[in-house]
KEKE-3310 file (N, C-alpha, C; in steps of 0.2 Angstrom, whole numbers, plus 5000, padded with zeros to 4 digits):
npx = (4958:4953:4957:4943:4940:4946:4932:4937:4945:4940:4931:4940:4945:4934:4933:4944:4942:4932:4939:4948:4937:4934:4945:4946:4933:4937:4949:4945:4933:4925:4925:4918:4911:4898:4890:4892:4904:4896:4890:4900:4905:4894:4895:4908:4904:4895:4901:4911:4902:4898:4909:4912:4902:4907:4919:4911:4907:4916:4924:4912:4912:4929:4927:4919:4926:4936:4948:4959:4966:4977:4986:4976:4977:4985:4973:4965:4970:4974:4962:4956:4967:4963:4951:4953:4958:4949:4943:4949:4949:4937:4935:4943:4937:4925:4930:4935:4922:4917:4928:4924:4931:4934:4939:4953:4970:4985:4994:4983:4977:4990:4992:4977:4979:4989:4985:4974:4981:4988:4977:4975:4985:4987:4975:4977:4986:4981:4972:4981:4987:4977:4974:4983:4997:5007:5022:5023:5016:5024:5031:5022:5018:5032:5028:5018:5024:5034:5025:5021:5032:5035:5024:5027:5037:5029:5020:5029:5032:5021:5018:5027:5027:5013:5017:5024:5017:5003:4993:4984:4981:4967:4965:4979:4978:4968:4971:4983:4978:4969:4981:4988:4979:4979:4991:4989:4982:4988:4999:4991:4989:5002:5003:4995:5003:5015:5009:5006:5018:5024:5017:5020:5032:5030:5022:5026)
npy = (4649:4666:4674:4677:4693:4701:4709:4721:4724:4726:4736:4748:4747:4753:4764:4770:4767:4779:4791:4790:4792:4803:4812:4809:4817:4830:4833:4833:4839:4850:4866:4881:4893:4901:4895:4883:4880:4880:4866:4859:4861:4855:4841:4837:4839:4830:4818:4818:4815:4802:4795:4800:4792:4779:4778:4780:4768:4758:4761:4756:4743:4740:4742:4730:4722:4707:4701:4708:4712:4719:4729:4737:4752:4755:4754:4761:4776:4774:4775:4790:4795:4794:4800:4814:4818:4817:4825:4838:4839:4843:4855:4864:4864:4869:4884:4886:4889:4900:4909:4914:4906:4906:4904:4892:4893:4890:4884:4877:4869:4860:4855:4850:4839:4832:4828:4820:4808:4805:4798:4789:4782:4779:4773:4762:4754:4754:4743:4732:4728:4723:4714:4706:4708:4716:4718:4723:4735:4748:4754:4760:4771:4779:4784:4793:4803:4807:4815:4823:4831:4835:4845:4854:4861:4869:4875:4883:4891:4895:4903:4915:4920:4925:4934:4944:4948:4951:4965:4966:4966:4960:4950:4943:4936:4927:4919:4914:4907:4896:4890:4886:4878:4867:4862:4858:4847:4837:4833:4829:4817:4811:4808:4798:4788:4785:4783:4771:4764:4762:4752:4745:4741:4734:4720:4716)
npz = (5027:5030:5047:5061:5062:5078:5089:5096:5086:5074:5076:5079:5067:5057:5065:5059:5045:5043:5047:5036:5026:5029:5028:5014:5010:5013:5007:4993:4991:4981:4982:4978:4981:4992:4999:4995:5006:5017:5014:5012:5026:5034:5029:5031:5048:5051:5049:5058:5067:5065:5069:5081:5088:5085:5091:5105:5105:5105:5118:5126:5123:5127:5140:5143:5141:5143:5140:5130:5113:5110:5122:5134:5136:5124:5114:5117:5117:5103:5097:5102:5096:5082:5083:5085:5076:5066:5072:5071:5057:5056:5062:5054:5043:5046:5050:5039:5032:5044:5039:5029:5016:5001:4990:4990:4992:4984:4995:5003:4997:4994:5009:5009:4999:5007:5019:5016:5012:5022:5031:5021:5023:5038:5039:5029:5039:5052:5048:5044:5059:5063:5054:5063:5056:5062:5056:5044:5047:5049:5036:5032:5043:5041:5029:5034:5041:5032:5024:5034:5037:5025:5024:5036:5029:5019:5027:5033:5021:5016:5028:5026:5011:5015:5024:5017:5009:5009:5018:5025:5042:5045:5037:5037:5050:5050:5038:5043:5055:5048:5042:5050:5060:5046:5049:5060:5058:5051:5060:5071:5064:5064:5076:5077:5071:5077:5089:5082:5080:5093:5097:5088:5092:5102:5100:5089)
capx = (4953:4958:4955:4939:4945:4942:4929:4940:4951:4934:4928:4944:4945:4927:4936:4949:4939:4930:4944:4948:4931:4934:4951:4941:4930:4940:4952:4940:4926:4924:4925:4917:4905:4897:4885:4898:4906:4889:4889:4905:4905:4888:4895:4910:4900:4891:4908:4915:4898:4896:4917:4909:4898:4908:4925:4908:4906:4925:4927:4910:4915:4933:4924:4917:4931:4940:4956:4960:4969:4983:4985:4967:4980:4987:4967:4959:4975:4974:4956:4957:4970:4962:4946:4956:4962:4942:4941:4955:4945:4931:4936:4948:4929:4921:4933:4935:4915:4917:4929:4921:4935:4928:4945:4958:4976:4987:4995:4979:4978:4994:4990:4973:4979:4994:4981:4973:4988:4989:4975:4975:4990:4985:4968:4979:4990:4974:4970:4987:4984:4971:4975:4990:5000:5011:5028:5022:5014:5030:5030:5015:5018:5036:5025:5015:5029:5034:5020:5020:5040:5034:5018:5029:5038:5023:5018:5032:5032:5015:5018:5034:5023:5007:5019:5029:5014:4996:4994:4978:4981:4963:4968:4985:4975:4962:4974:4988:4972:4970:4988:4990:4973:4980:4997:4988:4978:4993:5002:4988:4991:5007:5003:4994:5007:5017:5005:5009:5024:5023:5011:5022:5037:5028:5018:5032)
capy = (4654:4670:4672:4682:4698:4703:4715:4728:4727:4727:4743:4752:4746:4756:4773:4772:4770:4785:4795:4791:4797:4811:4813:4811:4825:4836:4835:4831:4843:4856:4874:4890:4900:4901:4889:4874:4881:4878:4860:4855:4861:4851:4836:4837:4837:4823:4811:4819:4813:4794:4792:4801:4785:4771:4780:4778:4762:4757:4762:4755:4735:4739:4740:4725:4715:4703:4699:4711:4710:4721:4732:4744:4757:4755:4754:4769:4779:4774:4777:4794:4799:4795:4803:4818:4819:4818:4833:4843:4840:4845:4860:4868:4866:4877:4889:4890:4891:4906:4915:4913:4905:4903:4902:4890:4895:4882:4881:4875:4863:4857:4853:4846:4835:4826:4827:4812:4804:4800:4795:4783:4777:4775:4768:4754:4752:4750:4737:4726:4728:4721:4706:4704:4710:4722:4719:4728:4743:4752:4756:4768:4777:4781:4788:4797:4805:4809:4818:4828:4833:4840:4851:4858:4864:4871:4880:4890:4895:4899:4913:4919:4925:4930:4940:4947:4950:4954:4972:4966:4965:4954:4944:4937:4934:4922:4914:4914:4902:4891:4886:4882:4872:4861:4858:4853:4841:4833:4833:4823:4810:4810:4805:4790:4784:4787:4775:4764:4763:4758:4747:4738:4737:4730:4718:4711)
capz = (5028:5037:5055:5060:5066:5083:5088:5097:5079:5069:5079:5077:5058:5057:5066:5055:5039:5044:5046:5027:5022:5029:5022:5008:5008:5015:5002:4985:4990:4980:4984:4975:4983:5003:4998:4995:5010:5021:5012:5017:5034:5036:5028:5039:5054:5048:5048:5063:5075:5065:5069:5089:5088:5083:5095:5110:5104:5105:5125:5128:5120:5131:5147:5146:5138:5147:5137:5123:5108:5113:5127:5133:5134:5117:5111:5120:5115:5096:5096:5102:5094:5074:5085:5087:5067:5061:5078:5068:5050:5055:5064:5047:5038:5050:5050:5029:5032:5046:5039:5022:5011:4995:4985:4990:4988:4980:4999:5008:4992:4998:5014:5008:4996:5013:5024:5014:5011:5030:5031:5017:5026:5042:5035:5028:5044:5055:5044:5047:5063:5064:5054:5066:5053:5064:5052:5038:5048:5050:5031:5030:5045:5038:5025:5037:5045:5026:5022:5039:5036:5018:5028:5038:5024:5016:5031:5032:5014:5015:5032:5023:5009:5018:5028:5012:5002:5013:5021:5029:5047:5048:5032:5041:5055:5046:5034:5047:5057:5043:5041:5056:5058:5044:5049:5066:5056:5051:5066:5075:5059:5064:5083:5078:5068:5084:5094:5079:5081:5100:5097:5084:5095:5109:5097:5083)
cpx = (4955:4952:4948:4943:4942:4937:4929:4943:4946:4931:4935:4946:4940:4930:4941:4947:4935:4934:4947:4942:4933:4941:4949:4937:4933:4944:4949:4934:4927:4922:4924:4912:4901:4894:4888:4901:4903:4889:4895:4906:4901:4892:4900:4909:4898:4895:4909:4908:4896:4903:4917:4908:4901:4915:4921:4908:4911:4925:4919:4912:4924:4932:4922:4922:4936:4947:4955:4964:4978:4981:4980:4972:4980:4978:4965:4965:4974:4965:4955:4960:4966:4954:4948:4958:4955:4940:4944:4952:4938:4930:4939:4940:4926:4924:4934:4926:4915:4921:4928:4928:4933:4934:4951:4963:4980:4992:4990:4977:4982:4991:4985:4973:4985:4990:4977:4977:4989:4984:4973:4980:4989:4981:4972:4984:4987:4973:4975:4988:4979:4970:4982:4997:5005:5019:5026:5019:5020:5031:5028:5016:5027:5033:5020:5021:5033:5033:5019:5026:5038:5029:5021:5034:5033:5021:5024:5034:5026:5013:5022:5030:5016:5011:5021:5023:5007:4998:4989:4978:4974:4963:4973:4983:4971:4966:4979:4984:4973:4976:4988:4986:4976:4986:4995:4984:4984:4999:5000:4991:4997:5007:5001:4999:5014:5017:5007:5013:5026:5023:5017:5025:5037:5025:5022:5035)
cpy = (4659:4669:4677:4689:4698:4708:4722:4730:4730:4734:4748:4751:4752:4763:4774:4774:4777:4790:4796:4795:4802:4815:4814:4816:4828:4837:4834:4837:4849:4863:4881:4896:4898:4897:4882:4874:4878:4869:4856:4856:4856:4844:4833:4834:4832:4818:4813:4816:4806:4792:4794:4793:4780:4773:4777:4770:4756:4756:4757:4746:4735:4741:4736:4716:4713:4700:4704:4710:4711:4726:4736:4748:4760:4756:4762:4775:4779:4777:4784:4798:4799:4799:4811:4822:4821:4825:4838:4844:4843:4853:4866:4868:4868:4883:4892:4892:4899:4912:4916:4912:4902:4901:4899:4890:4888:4879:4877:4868:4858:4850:4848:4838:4828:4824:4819:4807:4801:4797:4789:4778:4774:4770:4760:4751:4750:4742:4731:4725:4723:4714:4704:4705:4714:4723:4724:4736:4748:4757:4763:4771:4781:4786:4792:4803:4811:4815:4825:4834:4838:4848:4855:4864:4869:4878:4886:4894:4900:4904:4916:4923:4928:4936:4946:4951:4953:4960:4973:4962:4957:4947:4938:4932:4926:4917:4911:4906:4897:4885:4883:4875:4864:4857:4854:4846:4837:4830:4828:4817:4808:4804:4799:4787:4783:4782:4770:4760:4761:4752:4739:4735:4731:4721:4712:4707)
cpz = (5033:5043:5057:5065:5073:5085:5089:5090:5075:5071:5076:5070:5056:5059:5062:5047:5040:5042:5038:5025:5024:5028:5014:5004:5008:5011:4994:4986:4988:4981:4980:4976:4991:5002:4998:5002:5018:5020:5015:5021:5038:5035:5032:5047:5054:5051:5055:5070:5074:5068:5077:5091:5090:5092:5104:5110:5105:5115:5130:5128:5127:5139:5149:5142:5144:5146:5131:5120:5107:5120:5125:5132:5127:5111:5111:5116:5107:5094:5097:5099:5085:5076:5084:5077:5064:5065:5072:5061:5049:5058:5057:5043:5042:5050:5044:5029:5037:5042:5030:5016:5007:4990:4990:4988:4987:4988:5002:5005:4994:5001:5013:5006:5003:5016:5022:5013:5017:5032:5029:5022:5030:5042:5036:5036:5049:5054:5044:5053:5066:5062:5056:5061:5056:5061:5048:5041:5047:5043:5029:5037:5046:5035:5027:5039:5039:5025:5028:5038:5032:5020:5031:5035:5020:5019:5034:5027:5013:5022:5027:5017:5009:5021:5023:5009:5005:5020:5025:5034:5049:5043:5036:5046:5053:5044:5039:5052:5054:5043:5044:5059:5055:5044:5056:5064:5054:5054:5070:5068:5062:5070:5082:5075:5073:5089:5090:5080:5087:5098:5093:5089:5101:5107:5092:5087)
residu = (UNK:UNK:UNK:UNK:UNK:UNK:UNK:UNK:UNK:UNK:UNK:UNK:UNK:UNK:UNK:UNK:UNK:UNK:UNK:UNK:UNK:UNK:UNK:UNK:UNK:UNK:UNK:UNK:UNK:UNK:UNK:UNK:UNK:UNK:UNK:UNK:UNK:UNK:UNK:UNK:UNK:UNK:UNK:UNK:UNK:UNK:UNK:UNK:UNK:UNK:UNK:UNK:UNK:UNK:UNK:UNK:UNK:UNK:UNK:UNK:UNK:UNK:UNK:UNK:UNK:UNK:UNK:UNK:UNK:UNK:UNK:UNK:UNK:UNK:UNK:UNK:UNK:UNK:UNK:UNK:UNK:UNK:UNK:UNK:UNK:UNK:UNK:UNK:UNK:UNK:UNK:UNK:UNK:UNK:UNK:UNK:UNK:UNK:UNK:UNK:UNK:UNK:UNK:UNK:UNK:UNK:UNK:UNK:UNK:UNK:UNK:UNK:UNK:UNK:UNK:UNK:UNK:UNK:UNK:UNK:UNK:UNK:UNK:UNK:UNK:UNK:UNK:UNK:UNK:UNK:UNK:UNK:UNK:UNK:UNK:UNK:UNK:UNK:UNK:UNK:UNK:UNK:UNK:UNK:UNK:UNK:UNK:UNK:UNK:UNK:UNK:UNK:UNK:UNK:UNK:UNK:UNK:UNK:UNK:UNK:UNK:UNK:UNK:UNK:UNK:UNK:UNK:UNK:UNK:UNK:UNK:UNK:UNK:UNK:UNK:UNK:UNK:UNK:UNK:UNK:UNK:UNK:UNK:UNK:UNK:UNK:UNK:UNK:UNK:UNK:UNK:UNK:UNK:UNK:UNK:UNK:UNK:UNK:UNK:UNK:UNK:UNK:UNK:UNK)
# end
């Protein structure tokens, strides 16, 4: 019979599945007119204040815990950090909503499509965690780390021809935004996998 998890693991399981979902939107939701824009912005928001919640919910349980599972540091730190990934998704859909991006180009696509990909990953590397698993983590935030390498690839493909190709001073400015938005979305991916990797070496 497995073991019950504990409820700091169980809290941080809950922010991280979050985080999925909203990997999930953010890269499945469809995009063709201001009105979808409006929708997914909202929807967004939506995730990024129930993932506030549970994040409040987390530091409130480590205040009044007495023995934790692993180090508070290594807790509060991981917790803000996948806190900080749903901040970054949900900011990139405010910003396709402000500056009205109704057509995604096949870079922003990219990005959208890695963006979930870390979080899938993490998602699962959470979740070994949690059931003491810390051997196998290491795998999936390789594959974060992957996923990051290839974005940053991306994002200078995609200034090189905005720069070559757009004559519009407030255009570059906008898209130039974006880019960089989603590489920071994937940047923070990165950092939790980062904490992971702490976490493991102190933990295995």
């Amino acid at each position: 019979m497995n073991k019950k998890k504990d409820k700091i693991f169980t809290l941080l399981v809950k922010i991280a599945e979050n985080m999925k979902d909203c990997g999930e939107m953010f890269c499945d939701f469809k995009i063709t007119s201001e009105i979808d824009l409006g929708v997914f912005s909202e929807k967004m928001k939506d995730l990024e204040s129930r993932g506030d919640t549970t994040v409040h919910e987390t530091m409130v349980e480590l205040n009044h815990a007495l023995i934790t599972p692993i180090d508070q540091e290594d807790i509060l730190v991981i917790a803000e950090n996948m806190d900080t990934v749903v901040d970054c998704m949900e900011e990139a859909s405010a910003f396709f909503y402000l500056y009205n991006v109704q057509e995604l180009d096949k870079y922003m696509e990219e990005f959208r499509k890695y963006i979930k990909l870390c979080t899938y990953e993490l998602f699962e590397a959470i979740n070994l965690l949690a059931d003491r698993k810390v051997t196998m983590i290491k795998k999936h935030t390789v594959n974060v780390k992957t996923h990051e390498e290839a974005c940053d690839t991306i994002e200078r493909t995609a200034l090189r021809e905005l720069f070559a190709n757009c004559n519009d001073p407030i255009e570059i400015i906008k898209m130039k935004d974006i880019y960089s938005m989603l590489e920071d979305t994937v940047d923070t991916c990165q950092n939790v996998a980062k904490v992971l990797d702490s976490i493991v070496m102190k933990n295995a």
